[in-house]
C-alpha positions as CSV (number, residue, x, y, z in Angstrom):
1,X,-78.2,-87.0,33.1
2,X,-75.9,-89.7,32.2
3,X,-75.4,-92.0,35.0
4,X,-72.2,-94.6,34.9
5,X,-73.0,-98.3,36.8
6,X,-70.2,-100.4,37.6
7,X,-70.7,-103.8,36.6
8,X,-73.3,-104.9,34.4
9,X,-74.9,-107.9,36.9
10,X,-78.0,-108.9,37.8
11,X,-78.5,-105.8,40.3
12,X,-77.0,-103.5,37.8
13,X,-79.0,-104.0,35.1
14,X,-82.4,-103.8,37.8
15,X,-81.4,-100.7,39.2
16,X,-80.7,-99.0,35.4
17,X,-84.3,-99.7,35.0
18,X,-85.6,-96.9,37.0
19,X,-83.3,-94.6,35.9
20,X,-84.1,-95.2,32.0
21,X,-88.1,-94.8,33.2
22,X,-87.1,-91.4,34.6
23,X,-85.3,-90.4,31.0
24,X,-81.9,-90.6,32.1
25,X,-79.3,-92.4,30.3
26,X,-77.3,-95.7,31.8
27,X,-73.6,-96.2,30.5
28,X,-72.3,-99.8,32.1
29,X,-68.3,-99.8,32.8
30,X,-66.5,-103.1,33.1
31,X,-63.3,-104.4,34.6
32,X,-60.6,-102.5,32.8
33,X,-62.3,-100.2,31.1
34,X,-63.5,-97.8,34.4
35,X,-62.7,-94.2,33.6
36,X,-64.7,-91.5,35.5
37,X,-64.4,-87.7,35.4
38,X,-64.9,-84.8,37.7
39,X,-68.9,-84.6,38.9
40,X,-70.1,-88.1,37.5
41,X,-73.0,-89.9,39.2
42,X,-71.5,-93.5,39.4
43,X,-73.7,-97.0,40.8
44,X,-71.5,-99.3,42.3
45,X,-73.5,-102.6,41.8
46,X,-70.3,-105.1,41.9
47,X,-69.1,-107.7,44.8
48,X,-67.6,-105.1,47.9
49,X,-63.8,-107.3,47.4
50,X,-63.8,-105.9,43.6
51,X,-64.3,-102.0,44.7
52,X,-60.7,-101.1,45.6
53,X,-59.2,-102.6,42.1
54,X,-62.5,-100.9,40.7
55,X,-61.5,-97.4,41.9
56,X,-58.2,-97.6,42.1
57,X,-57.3,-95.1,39.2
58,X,-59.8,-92.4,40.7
59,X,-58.7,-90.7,43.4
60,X,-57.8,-87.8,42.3
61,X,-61.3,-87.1,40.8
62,X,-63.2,-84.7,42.4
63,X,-66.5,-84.4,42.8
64,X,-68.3,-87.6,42.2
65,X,-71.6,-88.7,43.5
66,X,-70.8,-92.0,44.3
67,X,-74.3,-94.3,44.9
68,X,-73.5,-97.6,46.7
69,X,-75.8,-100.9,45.9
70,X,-73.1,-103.2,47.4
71,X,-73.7,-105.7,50.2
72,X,-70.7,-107.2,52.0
73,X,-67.1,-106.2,54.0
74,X,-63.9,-106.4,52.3
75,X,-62.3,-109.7,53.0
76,X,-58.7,-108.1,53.8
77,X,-59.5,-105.2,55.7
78,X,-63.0,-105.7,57.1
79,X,-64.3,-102.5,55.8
80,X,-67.5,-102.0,54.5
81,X,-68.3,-100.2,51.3
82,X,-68.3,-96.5,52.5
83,X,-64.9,-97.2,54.4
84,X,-63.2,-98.5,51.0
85,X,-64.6,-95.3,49.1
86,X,-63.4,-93.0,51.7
87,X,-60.1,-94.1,51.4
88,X,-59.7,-94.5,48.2
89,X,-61.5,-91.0,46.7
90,X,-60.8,-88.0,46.6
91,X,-62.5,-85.8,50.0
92,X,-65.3,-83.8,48.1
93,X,-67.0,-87.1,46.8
94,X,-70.4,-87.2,47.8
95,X,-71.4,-90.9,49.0
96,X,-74.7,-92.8,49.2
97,X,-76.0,-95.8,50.0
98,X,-79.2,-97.5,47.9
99,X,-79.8,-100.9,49.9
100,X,-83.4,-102.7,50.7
101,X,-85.4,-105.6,50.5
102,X,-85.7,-106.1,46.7
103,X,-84.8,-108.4,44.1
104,X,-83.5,-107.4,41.2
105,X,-85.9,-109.7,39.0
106,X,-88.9,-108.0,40.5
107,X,-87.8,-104.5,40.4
108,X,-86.5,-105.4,36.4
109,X,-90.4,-105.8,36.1
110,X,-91.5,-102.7,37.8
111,X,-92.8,-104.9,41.2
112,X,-93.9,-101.8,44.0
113,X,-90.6,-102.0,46.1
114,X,-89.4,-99.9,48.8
115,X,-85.6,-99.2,49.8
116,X,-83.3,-96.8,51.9
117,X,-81.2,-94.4,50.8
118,X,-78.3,-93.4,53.4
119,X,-76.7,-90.1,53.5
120,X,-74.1,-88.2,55.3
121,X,-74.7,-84.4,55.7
122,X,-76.9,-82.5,54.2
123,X,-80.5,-84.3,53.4
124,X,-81.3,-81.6,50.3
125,X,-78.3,-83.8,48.6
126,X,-79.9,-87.0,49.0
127,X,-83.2,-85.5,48.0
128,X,-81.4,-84.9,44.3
129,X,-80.3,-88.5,44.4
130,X,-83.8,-90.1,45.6
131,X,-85.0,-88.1,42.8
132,X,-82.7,-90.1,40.3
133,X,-84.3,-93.5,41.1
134,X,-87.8,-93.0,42.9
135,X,-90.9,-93.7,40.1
136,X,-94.0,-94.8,40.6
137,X,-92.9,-98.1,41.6
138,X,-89.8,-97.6,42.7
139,X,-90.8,-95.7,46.6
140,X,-87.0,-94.8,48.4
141,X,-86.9,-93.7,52.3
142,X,-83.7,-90.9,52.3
143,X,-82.3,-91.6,56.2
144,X,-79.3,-91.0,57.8
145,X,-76.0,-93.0,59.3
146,X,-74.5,-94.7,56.3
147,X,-72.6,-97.8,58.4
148,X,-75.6,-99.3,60.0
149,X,-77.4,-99.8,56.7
150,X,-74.4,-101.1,54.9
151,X,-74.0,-103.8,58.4
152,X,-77.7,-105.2,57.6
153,X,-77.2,-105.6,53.9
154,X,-74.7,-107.8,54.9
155,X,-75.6,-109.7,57.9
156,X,-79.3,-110.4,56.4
157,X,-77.5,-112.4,53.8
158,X,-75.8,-114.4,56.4
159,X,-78.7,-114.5,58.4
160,X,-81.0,-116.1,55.3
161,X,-78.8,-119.1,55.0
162,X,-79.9,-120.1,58.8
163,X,-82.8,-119.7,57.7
164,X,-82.2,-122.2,54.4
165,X,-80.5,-124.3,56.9
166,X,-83.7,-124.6,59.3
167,X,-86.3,-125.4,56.0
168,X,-83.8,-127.8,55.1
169,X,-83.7,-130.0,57.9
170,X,-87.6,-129.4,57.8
171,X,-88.5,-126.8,60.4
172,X,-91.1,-124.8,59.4
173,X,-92.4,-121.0,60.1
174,X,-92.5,-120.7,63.8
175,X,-88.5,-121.6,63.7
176,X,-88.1,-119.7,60.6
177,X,-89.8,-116.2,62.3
178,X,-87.5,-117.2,65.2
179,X,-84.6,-117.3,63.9
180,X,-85.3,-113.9,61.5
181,X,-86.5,-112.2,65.2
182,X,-83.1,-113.2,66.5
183,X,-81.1,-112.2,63.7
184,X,-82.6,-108.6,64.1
185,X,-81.6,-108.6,67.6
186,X,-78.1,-109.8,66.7
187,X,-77.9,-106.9,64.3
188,X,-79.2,-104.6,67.0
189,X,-76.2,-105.8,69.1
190,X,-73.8,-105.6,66.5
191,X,-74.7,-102.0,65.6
192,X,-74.6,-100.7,69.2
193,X,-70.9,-102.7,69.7
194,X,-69.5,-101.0,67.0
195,X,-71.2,-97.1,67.9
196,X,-73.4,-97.3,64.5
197,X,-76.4,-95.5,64.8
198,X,-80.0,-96.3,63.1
199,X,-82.0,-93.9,62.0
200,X,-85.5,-94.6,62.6
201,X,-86.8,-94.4,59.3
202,X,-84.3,-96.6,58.0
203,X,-85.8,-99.9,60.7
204,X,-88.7,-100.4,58.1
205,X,-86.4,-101.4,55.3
206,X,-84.1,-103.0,57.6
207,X,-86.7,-105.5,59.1
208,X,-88.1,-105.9,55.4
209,X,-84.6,-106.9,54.3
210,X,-84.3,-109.5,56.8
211,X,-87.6,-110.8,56.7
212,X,-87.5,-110.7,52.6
213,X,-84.2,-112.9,52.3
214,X,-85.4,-114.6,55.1
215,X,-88.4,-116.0,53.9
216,X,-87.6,-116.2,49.7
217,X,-87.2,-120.1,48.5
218,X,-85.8,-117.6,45.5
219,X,-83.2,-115.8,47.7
220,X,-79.7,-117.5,46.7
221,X,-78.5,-117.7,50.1
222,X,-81.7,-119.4,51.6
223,X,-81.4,-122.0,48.8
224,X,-77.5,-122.1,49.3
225,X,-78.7,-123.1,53.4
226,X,-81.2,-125.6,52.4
227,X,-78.6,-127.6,50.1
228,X,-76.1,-127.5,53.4
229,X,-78.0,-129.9,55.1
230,X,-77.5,-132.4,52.0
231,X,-74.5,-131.5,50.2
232,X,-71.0,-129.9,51.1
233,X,-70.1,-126.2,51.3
234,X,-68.2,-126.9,47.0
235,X,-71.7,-128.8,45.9
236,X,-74.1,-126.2,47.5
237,X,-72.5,-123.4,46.2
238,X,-71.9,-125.3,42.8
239,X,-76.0,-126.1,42.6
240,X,-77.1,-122.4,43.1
241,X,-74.7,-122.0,40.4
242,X,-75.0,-117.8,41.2
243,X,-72.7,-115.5,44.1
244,X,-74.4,-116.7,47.1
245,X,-73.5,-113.4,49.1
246,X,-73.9,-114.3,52.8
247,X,-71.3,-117.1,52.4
248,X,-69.0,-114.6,50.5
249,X,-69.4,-112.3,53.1
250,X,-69.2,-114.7,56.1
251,X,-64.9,-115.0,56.7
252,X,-65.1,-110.8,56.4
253,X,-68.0,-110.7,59.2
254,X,-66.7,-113.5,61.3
255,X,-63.2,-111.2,61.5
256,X,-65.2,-108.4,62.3
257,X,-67.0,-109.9,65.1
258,X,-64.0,-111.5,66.2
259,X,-62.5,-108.1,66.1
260,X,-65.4,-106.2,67.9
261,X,-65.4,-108.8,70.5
262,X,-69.6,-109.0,70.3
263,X,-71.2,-112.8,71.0
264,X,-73.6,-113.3,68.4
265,X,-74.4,-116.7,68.5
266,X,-76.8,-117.0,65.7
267,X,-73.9,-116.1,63.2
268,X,-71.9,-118.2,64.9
269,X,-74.0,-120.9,64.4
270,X,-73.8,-120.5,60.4
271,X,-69.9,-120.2,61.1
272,X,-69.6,-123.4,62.2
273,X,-72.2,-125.3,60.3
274,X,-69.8,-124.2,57.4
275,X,-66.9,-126.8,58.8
276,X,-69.8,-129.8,59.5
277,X,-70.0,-132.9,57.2
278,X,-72.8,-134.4,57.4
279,X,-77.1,-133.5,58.1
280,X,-76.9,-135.6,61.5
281,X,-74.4,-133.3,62.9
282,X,-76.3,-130.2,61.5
283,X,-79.4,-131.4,63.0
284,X,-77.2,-131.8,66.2
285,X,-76.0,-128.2,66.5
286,X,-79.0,-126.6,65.3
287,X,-81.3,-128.0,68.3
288,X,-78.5,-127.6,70.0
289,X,-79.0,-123.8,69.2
290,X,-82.8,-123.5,69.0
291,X,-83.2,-125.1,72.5
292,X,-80.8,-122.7,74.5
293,X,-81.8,-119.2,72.3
């Protein structure tokens, strides 16, 4: 099968790998040159805000099997991934979401990784997909209810530069596994706020996401927390020198909060380090956090 990936990033180029092993064939599509036909199999693997201008020439396509590797919420709308192909697509596309604790260097290197695939509908049709991508290191979990996996590939990002922030100011693991413990909660709340359901299968990947991005010196938005405490928001970001995708993400999810009316104060806190200016004042709020939570 030929198999079309949009975007030719870091995670694009990691999740072609499995498919090559498996003898299919990976054509990349850039900006301004996306053109897909009735029944392709198309990877989205680009930032969720490029998506609509992405697909934008497609709806009246029918028929694709569209395979989602996209963490964040639109900026304009707050809609997540699904809710922007929905949309913009014509009704018989088929829709999936690929999303787990993995970086895309280890699984470039065939590392044993495990990650969810979502799916609306029928399970047999995910089973075809799962086949695309699942070798021998490669292991995917097909579950159901699309919107709650899609939520946790966001907020984990989020959630990881608390996490950068706390080793940065020189807190160790006990804060760390507290603060990962709470973000799970948050997500918990978030989900049942906003009626998304988690399928029970899915909570393995889910926890292993958080607690992978979480814990990774490697992760981009963990290093990206851990500059905070040193450097401004423009210098951080300028040192990881790579999409850190929890702070990209962060003015979509603090809109959707807002808009769901849910306290989550751990967020929060990230929110508002964002606007401090110096490690004293950091410091300041995050006891100031870590003693009332």
């Amino acid at each position: 099968m030929t198999i079309k990936i949009i975007r030719a990033g870091a995670w694009g180029k990691s999740i072609a790998q499995p498919l090559r092993d498996n003898g299919h064939t990976v054509v990349f599509l850039k900006r301004g040159m996306i053109t897909l036909t009735n029944h392709d199999t198309v990877v989205l693997a680009l930032p969720t805000n490029a998506i609509r201008d992405a697909l934008s020439t497609s709806s009246s396509v029918r028929n694709l099997r569209i395979i989602n590797c996209t963490k964040g919420i639109e900026l304009t709308t707050q809609k997540l991934p699904h809710e922007i192909v929905r949309e913009l697509l014509h009704p018989t596309t088929q829709y999936f979401a690929l999303l787990g604790p993995s970086f895309a260097s280890e699984l470039r290197e065939k590392m044993p990784t495990l990650i969810n695939l979502g799916f609306a509908g029928k399970s047999n049709k995910a089973q075809i997909v799962k086949k695309l991508f699942e070798t021998t290191y490669l292991r995917i979990h097909t579950v159901q209810h699309i919107p709650s996996l899609e939520l946790a590939g966001v907020m984990k990002n989020v959630y990881s530069i608390a996490c950068g922030i706390s080793d940065g100011l020189g807190f160790s693991m006990n804060t760390r596994t507290k603060l990962i413990s709470t973000a799970i909660e948050e997500f918990y709340t978030f989900c049942n706020k906003l009626n998304y359901e988690i399928d029970e299968r899915a909570i393995g990947g889910i926890i292993g996401d958080f607690m992978l991005t979480g814990n990774s010196d490697t992760s981009r938005n963990f290093q990206f927390g851990k500059l905070l405490v040193n450097f401004s928001v423009e210098k951080s970001l300028e040192k990881v020198a790579a999409t850190v995708e929890g702070y990209a993400a962060l003015k979509s999810l603090t809109a959707l909060i807002k808009q769901a009316k849910v306290a989550l104060p751990l967020a929060h806190l990230v929110m508002d380090i964002m606007t401090m200016k110096n490690k004293k004042q950091i410091k300041s709020a995050f006891l100031t956090y870590t003693q009332k939570v």
